[in-house]
C-alpha positions in Angstrom: 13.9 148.9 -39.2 11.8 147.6 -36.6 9.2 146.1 -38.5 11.9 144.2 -40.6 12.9 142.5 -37.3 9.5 142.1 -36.4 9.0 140.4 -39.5 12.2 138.3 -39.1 11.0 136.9 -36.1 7.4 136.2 -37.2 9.3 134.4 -39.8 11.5 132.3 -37.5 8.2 132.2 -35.0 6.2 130.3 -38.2 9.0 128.1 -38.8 9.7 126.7 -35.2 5.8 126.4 -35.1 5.9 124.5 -38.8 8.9 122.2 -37.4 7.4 121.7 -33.7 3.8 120.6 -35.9 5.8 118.4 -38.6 7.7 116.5 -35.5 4.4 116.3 -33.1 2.6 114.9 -36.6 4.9 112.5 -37.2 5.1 111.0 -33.7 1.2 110.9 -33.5 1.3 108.9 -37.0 4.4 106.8 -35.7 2.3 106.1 -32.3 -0.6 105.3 -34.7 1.4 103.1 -37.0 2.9 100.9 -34.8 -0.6 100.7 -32.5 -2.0 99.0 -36.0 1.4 96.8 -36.5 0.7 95.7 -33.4 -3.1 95.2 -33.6 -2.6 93.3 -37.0 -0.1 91.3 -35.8 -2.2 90.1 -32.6 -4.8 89.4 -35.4 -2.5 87.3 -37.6 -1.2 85.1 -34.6 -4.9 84.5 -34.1 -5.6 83.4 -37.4 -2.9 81.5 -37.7 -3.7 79.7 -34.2 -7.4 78.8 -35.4 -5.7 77.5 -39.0 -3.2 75.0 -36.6 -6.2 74.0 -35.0 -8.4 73.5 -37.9 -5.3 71.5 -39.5 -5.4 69.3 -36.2 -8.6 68.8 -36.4 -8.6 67.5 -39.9 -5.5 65.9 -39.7 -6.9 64.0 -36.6 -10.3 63.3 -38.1 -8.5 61.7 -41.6 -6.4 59.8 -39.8 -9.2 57.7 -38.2 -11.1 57.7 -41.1 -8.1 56.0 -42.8 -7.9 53.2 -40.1 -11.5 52.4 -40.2 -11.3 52.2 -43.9 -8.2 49.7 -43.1 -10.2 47.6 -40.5 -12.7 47.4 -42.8 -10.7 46.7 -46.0 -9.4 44.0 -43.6 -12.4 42.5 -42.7 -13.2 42.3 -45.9 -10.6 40.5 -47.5 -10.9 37.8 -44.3 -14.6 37.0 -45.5 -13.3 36.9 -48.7 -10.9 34.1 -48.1 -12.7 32.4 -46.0 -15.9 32.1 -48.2 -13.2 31.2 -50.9 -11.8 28.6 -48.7 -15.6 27.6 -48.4 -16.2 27.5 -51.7 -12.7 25.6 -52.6 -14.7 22.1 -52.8 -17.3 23.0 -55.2 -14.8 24.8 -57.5 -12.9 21.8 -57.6 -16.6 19.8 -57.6 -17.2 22.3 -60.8 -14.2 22.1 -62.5 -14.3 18.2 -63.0 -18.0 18.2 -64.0 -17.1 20.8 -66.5 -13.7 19.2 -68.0 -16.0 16.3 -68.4 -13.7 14.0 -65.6 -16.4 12.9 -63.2 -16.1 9.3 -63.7 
């Protein structure tokens, strides 16, 4: 009958050591799992940092780009009336030779 005991407690001795492995195991992958949750979140706040950035950037850079456009849009249209204003004597000049009213 002692070998049946024996065998009981080799039993019970390969399930505490099955448990004790299956606890140990899962603390290591926990331990690992949350080492990467934390290692891919570091890596996302990066990311996201150098997209903010590169958003400034852009967002700075078109913005500029748009005023100059403006200034020179403005500039522009000032030559433009003022050669018109230039001009506003020979159109007139034009128009009567053409209707034929240059008496």
């Amino acid at each position: 009958m002692d070998l049946f005991e024996w065998i009981k407690d080799i039993e019970r001795l390969y399930e505490n050591l099955i448990k004790n492995a299956k606890d140990i195991n899962l603390k290591d992958i926990e331990g690992f799992r949350d080492q990467q949750t934390k290692q891919f979140e570091t890596f996302i706040e990066r990311k996201n940092e150098l997209v903010n950035d590169a958003l400034i950037t852009l967002t700075t850079s078109g913005d500029s780009q748009i005023n100059e456009f403006g200034d020179q849009i403005d500039k522009a249209i000032n030559k433009i009336e003022v050669k018109f204003q230039e001009e506003m004597g020979n159109l007139h000049k034009i128009i009567i030779d053409e209707m034929g009213l240059d008496f």
